[in-house]
PASEBA-1860 file (N, C-alpha, C; in nm, 3 decimals):
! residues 155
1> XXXXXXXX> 13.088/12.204/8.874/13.053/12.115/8.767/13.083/12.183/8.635 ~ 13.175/12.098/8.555/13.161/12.188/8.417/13.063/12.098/8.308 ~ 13.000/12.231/8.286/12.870/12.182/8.178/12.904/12.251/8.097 ~ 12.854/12.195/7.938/12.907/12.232/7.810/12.778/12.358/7.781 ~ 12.812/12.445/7.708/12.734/12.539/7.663/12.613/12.502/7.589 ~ 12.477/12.481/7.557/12.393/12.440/7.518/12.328/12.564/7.416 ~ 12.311/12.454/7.324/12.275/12.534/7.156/12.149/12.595/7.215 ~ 12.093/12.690/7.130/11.999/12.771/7.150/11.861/12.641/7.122
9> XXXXXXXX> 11.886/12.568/7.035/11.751/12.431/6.986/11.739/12.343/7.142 ~ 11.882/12.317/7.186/11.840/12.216/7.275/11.796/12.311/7.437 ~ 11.836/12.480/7.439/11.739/12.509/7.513/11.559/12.549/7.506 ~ 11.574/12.565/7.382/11.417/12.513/7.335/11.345/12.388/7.420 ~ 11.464/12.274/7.326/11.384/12.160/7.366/11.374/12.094/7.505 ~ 11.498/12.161/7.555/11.441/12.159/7.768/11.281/12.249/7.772 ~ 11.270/12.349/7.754/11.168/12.463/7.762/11.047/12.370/7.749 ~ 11.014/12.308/7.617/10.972/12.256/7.551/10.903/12.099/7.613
17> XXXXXXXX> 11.015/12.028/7.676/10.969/11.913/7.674/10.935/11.924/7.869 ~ 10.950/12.039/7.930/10.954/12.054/8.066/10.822/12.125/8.094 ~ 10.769/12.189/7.975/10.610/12.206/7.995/10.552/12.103/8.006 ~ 10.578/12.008/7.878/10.466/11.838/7.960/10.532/11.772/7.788 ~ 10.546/11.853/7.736/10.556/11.752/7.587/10.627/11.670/7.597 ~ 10.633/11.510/7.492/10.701/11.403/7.492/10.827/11.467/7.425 ~ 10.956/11.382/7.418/11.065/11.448/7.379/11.073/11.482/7.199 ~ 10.990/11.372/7.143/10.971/11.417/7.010/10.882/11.514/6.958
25> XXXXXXXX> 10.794/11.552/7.022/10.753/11.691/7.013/10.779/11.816/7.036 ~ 10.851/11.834/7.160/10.970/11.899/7.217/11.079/11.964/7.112 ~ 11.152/11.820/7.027/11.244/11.847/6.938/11.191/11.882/6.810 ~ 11.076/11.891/6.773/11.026/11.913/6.634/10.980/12.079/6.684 ~ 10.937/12.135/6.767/10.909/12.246/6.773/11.050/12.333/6.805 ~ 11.129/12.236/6.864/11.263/12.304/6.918/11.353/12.373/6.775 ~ 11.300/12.283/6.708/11.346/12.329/6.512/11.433/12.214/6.463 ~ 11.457/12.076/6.524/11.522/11.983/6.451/11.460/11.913/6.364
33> XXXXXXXX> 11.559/11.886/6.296/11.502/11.818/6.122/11.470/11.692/6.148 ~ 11.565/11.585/6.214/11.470/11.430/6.258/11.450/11.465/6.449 ~ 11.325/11.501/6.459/11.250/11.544/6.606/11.278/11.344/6.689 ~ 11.275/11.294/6.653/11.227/11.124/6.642/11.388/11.097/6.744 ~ 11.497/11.080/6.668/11.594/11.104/6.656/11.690/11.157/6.772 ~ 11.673/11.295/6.768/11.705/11.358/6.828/11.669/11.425/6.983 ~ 11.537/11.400/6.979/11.471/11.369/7.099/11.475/11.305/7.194 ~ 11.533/11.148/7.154/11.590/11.062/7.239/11.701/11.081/7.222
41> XXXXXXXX> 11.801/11.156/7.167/12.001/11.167/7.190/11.953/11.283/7.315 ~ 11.891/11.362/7.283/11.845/11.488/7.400/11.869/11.428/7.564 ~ 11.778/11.350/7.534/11.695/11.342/7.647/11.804/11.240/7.774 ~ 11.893/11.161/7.638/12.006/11.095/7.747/12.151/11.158/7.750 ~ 12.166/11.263/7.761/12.245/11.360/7.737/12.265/11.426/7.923 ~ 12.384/11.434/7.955/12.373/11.445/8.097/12.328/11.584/8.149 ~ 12.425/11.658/8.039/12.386/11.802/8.050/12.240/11.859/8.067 ~ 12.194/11.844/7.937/12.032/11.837/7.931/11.948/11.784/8.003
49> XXXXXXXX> 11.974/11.667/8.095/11.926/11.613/8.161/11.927/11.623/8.317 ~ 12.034/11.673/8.318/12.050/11.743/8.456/11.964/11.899/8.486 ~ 11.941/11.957/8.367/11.857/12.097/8.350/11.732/12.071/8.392 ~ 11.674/11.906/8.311/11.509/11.926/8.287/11.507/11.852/8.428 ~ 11.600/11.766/8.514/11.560/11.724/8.634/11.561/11.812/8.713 ~ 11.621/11.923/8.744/11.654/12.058/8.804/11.467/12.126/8.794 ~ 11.453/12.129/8.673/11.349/12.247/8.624/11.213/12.153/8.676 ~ 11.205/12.008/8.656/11.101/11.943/8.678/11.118/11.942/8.871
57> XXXXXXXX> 11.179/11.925/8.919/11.169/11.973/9.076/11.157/12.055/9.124 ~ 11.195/12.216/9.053/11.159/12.317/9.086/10.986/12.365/9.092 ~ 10.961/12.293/8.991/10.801/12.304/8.927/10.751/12.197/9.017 ~ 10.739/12.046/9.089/10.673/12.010/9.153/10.693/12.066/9.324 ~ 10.789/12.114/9.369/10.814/12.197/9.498/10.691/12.302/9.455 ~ 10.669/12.395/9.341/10.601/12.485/9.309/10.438/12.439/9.336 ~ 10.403/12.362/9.240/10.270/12.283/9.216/10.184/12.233/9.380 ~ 10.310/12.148/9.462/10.214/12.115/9.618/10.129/12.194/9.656
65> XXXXXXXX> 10.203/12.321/9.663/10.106/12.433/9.690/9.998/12.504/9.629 ~ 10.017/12.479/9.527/9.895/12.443/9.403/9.781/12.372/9.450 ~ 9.819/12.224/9.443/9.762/12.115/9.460/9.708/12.151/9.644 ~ 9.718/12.172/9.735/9.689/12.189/9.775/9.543/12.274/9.844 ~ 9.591/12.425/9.750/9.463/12.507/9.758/9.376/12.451/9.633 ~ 9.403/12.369/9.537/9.310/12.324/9.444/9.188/12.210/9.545 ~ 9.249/12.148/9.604/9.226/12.032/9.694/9.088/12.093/9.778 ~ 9.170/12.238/9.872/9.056/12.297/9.926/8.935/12.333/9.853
73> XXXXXXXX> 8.976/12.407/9.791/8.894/12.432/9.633/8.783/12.395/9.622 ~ 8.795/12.292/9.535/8.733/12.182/9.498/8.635/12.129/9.601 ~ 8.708/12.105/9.721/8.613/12.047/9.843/8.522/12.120/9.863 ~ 8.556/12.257/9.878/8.429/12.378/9.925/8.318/12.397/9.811 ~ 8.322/12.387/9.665/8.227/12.372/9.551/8.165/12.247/9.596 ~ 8.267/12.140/9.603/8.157/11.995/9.592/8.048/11.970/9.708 ~ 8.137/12.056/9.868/7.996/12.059/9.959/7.925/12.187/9.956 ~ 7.928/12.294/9.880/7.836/12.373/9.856/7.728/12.295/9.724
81> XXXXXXXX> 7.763/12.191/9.654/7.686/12.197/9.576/7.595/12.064/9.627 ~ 7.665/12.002/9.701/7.618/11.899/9.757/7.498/11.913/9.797 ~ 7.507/11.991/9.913/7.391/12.067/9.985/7.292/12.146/9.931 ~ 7.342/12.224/9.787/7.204/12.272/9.695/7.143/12.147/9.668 ~ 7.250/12.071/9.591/7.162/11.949/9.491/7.038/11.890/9.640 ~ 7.097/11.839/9.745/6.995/11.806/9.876/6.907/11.888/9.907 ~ 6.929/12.006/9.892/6.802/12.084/9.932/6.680/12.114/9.777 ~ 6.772/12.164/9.738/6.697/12.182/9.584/6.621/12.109/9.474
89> XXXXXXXX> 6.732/11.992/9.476/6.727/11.908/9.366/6.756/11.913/9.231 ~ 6.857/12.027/9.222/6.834/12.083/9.055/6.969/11.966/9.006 ~ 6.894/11.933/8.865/6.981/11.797/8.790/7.155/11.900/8.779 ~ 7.146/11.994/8.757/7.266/12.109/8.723/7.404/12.091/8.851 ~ 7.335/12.097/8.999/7.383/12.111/9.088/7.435/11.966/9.120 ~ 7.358/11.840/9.084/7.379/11.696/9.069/7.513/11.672/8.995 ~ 7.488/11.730/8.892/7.635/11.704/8.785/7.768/11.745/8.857 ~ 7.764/11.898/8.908/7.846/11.976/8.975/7.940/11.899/9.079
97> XXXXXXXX> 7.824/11.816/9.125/7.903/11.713/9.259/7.986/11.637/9.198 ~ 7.911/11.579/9.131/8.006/11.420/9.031/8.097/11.496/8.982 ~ 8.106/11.614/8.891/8.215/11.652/8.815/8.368/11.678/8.962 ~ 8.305/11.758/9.054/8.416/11.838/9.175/8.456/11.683/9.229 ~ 8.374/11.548/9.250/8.437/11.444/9.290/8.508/11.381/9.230 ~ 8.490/11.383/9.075/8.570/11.332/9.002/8.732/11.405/8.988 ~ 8.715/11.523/8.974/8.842/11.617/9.006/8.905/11.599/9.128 ~ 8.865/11.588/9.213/8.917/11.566/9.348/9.002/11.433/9.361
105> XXXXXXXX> 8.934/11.349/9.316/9.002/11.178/9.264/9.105/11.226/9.207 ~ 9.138/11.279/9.087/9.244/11.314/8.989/9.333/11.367/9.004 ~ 9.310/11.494/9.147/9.384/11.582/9.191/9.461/11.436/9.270 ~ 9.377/11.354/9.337/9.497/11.283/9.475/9.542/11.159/9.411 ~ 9.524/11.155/9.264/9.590/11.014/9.164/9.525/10.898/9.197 ~ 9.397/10.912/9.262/9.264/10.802/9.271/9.192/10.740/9.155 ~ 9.179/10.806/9.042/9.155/10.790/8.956/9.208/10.834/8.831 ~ 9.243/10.772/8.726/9.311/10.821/8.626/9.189/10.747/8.497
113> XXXXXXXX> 9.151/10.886/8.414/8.997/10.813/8.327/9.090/10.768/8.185 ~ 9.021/10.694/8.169/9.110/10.645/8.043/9.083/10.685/7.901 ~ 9.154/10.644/7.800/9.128/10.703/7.621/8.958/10.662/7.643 ~ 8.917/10.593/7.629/8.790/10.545/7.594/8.646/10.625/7.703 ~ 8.683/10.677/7.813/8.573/10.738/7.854/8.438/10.812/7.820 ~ 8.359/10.817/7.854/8.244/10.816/7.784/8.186/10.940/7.880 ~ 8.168/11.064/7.823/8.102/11.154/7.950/8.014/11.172/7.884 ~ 7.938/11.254/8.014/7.757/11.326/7.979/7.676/11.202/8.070
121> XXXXXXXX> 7.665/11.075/8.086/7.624/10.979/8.192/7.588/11.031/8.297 ~ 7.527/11.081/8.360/7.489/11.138/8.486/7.485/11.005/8.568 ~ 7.373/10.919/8.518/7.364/10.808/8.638/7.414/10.688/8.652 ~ 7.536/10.668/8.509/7.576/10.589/8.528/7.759/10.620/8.572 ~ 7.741/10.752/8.619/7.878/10.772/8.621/7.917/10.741/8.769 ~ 8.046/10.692/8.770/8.102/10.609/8.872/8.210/10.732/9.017 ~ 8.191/10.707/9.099/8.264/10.842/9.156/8.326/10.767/9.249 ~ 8.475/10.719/9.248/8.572/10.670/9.345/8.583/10.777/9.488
129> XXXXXXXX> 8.630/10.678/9.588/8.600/10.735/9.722/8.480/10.818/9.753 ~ 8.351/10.823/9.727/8.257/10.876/9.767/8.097/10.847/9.740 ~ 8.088/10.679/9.790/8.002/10.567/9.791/7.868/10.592/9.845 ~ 7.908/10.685/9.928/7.739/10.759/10.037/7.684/10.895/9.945 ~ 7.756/10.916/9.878/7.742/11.055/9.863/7.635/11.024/9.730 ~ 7.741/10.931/9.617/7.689/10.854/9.500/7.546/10.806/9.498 ~ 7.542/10.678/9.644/7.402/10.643/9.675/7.312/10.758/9.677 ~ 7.317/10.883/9.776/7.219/10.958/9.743/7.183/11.007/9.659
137> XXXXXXXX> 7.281/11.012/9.555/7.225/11.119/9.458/7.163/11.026/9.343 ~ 7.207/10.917/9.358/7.125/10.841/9.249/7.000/10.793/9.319 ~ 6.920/10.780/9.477/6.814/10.796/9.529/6.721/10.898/9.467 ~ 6.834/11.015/9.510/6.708/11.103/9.474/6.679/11.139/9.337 ~ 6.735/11.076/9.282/6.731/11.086/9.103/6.651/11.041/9.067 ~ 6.641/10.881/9.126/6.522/10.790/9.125/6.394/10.806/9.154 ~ 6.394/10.907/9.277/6.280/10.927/9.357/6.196/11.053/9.213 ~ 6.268/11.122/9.223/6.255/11.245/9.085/6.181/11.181/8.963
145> XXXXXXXX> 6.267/11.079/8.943/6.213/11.024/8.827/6.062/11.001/8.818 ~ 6.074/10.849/8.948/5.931/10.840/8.995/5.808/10.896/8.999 ~ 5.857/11.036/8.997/5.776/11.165/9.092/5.726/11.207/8.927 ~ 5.795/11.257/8.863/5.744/11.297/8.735/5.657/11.181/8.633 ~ 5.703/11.027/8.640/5.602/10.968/8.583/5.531/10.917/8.605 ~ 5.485/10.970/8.773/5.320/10.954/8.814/5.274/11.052/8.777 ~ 5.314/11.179/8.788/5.267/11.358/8.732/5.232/11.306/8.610 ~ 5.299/11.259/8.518/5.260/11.213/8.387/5.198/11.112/8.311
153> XXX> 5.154/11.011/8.409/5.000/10.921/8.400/4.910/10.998/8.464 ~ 4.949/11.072/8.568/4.813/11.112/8.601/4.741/11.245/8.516 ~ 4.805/11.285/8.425/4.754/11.393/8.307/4.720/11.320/8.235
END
């Protein structure tokens, strides 16, 4: 294949836009004067484009295996914490679950949270694929609750 020699800016802006940036950010850090512009001539450019498809497959072949031990990961925190929050009850170990289930969703593209999300919600927070798990913990949240504002009529 003959490929044309590539300016030192537009190997920037492969570098650049193959970490995750959009192409106009890419080209404004890459050092071009209209980033806007030039970002999109970049980006449909065969040469250049044949690099960042090259570099973006190299990096998801890389990542499975990532994603993978993240996967395990994740699973082994959320049933270690599972099982404190059940035995224990501490509100700390409660969060821990929802947060490792919510990651776990994200990791397998189950859930994607949107601009507007609202965190810190403990009980009103929603946890895709894990409906039994959810029910309990908002039981025993309830039950907790309960439990403290009889302790606290009865003082």
């Amino acid at each position: 294949m003959n490929m044309k020699r590539l300016t030192q800016k537009q190997e920037k802006f492969i570098e650049y836009y193959c970490e995750g940036l959009n192409k106009t950010e890419a080209a404004r850090r890459a050092g071009y004067k209209n980033p806007s512009r030039r970002g999109s001539e970049n980006v449909k450019k065969r040469d250049i484009l044949e690099i960042i498809n090259k570099r973006k497959a190299r990096l998801a072949k890389r990542s499975e295996i990532k994603k993978d031990e993240l996967v395990d990961n994740t699973r082994k925190i959320q049933e270690k914490a599972t099982s404190r929050y059940l035995e224990l009850g501490k509100a700390t170990d409660g969060r821990l679950v929802l947060e490792s289930l919510r990651l776990l969703a994200e990791i397998l593209g189950y859930y994607a949270p949107s601009k507007h999300e609202v965190r810190g919600a403990f009980l009103g927070a929603k946890i895709p694929d894990a409906p039994e798990l959810y029910a309990k913990v908002i039981e025993e949240q309830k039950r907790r609750n309960r439990a403290r504002k009889d302790d606290f009529n009865k003082t």
